[in-house]
C-alpha positions as CSV (number, residue, x, y, z in Angstrom):
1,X,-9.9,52.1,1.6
2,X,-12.7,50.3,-0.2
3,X,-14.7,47.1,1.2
4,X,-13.1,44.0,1.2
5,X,-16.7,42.1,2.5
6,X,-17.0,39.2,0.2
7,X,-13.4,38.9,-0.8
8,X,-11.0,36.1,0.8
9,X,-8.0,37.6,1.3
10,X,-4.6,36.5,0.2
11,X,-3.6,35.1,3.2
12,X,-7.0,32.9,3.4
13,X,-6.6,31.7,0.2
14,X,-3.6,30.3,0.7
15,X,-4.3,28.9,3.7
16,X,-7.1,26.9,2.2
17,X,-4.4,26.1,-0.9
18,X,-2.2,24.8,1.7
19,X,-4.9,22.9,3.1
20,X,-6.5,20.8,0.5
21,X,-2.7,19.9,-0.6
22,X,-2.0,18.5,2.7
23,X,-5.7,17.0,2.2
24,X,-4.9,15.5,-0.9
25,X,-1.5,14.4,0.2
26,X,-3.1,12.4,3.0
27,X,-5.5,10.6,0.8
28,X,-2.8,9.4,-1.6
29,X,-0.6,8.2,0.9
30,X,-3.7,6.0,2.7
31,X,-4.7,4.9,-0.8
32,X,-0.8,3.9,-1.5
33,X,-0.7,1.9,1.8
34,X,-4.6,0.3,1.1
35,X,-3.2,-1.0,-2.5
36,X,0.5,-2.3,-0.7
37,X,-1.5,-4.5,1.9
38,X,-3.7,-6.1,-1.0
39,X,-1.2,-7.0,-2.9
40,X,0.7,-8.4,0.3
41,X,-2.3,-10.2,1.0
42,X,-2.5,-11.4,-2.4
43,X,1.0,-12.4,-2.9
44,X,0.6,-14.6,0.7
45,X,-2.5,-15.8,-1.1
46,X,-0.2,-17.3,-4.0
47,X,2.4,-18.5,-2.1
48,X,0.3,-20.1,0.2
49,X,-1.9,-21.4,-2.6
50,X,1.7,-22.8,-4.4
51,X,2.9,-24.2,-1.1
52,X,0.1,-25.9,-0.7
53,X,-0.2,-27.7,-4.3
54,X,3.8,-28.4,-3.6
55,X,2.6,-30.6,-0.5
56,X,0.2,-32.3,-2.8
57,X,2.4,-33.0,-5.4
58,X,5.6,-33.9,-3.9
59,X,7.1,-30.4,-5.1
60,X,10.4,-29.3,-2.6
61,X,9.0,-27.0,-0.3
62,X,12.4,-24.7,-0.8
63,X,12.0,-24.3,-4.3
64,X,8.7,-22.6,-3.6
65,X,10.1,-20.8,-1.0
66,X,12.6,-19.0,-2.9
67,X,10.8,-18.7,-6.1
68,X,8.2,-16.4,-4.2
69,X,10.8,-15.1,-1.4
70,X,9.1,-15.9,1.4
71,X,10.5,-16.8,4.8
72,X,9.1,-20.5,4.7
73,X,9.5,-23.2,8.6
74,X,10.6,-25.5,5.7
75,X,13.3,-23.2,4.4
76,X,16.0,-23.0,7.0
77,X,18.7,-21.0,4.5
């Protein structure tokens, strides 16, 4: 049998295969739950932001409520 110095093996290779999928898997999944809590935070933003203007204008609290489907201390349905 011949040298194998220099040469990753099959069994390497696909370790390190293996490895950067899992890698990559991991990063996708905390990028997916980074973007979902900004645009929670955003849509709280809005709704906060519309609930408020309602106060100011005289608006019915529920109708805000329900148009962005939050659970509102105004809203008892």
């Amino acid at each position: 049998m011949g040298t194998t110095r220099g040469v990753i093996s099959d069994k390497w290779s696909m370790r390190v295969l293996w490895l950067t999928a899992i890698g990559s898997a991991v990063g996708l999944y905390m990028v997916a739950i980074e973007r979902q809590t900004q645009n929670r935070e955003k849509m709280m933003a809005e709704a906060l932001r519309a609930e408020a203007e309602a106060n100011n204008s005289g608006t019915n609290i529920k109708q805000v409520s329900k148009i962005f489907r939050i659970p509102s201390i105004y809203n008892k349905n």
